[in-house]
N, C-alpha and C positions, 0 to 999 in steps of 0.2 A: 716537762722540759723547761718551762717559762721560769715554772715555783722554783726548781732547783739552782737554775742559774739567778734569778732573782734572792736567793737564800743565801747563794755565794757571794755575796757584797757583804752580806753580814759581818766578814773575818776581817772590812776594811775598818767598822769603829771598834769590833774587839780587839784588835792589833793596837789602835790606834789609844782604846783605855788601858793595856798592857804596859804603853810605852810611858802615857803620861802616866802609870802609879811606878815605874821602877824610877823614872827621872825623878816625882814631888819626891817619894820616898829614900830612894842612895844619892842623889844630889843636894834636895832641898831638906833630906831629913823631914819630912813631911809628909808622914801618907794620907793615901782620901781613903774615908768610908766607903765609896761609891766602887770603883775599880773591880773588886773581887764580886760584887753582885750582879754588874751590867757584864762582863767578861762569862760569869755563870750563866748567865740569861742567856747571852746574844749567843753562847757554844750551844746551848741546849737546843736552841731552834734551827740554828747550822746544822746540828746534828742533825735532827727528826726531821727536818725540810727536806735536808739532802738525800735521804735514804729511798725515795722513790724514783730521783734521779740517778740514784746508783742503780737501782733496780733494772728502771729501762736501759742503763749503758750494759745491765749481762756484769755488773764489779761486784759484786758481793761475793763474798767466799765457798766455794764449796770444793768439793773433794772432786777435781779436773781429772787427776790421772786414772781414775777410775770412769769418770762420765765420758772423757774424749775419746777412748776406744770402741764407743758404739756406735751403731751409725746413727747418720741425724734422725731419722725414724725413730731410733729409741729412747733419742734423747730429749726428742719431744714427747714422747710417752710418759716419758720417767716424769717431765717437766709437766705437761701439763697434768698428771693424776697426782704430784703433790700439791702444784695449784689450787686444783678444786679440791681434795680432801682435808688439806693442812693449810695450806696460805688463806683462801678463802674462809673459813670458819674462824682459823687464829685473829685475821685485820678485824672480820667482824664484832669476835667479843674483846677486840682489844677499842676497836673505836664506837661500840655502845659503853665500856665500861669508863673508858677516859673521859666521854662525851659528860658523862653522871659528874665523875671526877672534876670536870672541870665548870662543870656548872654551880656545885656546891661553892667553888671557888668563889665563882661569881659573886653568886648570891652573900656569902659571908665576908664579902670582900677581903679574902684573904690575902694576908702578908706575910712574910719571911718573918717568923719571930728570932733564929737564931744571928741574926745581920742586926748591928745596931742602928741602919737605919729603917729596918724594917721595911723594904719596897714593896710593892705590890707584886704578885704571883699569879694571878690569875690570866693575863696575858702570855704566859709562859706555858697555863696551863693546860691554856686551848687552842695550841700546837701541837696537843697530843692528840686529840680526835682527829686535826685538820690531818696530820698526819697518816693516821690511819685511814682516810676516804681517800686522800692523796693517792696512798699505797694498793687500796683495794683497787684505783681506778686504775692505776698501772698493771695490776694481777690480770685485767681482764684482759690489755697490752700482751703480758706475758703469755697467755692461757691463749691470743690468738696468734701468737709465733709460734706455738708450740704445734697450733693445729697444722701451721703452716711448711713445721716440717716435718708431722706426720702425712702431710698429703703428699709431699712432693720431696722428702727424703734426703733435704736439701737442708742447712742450717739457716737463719735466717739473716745471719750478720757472717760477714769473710772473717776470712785469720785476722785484718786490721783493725774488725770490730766496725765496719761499713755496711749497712742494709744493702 
């Protein structure tokens, strides 16, 4: 909850590098280098930050009109045997595999070679692991709601989305 609301500030200086490349660039006739790489950055970790906060609010997409006709019993069923079969293995070889990912980064001190000013990347790219621990640590969030309404057949958040 912290990370994601914490992540959401991010959209205040990519907005705010948005604004000053359309002014240098249709006002000033003058665009910066910078703009299109900090704007890339700052969405990519908005993105991956956010996605475990999406997770605990129940937003992520799935197929509703099918899941909501069952009862909360089954919907914790369904929920938690994809949990553990599918969520839990996916975060894990996804956040040993980035972790590697982003360590090379490190190590080679990697940068953007297609950006003429070449920034660094490596910060962007151990977002992807933090990501994926983020997310498992939310699964296990999920995977105890779910116990919670197969014991008591009950959902765990109301129709307003309120615990």
């Amino acid at each position: 909850m912290i990370v994601g609301k914490a992540a959401a500030w991010l959209i205040v200086p990519m907005v705010g590098a948005l604004v000053y490349e359309v002014i240098a660039r249709f006002v000033f006739n003058s665009p910066t280098m910078w703009a299109y790489d900090a704007t890339f950055m700052l969405y990519g970790a908005l993105f991956m930050l956010g996605a475990a906060y999406t997770l605990g609010l129940d937003s992520h997409v799935r197929a509703d009109f099918l899941f909501n006709i069952l009862s909360p019993r089954w919907q914790g069923i369904i929920d938690g045997a994809f949990t553990l079969f599918l969520f839990f293995p996916a975060m894990y070889f996804f956040t040993v595999a980035t972790f590697e990912y982003a360590a090379t980064s490190w190590q080679q001190g990697e940068r953007i070679p297609t950006s003429p000013m070449m920034p660094i990347i490596y910060p962007l790219k151990s977002v992807m692991p933090l990501t994926g621990a983020l997310l498992f640590i939310q699964g296990i969030s999920e995977l105890l709601k779910s116990y919670y309404s197969i014991a008591s057949n009950r959902r765990f958040r109301d129709e307003d989305g309120h615990p």
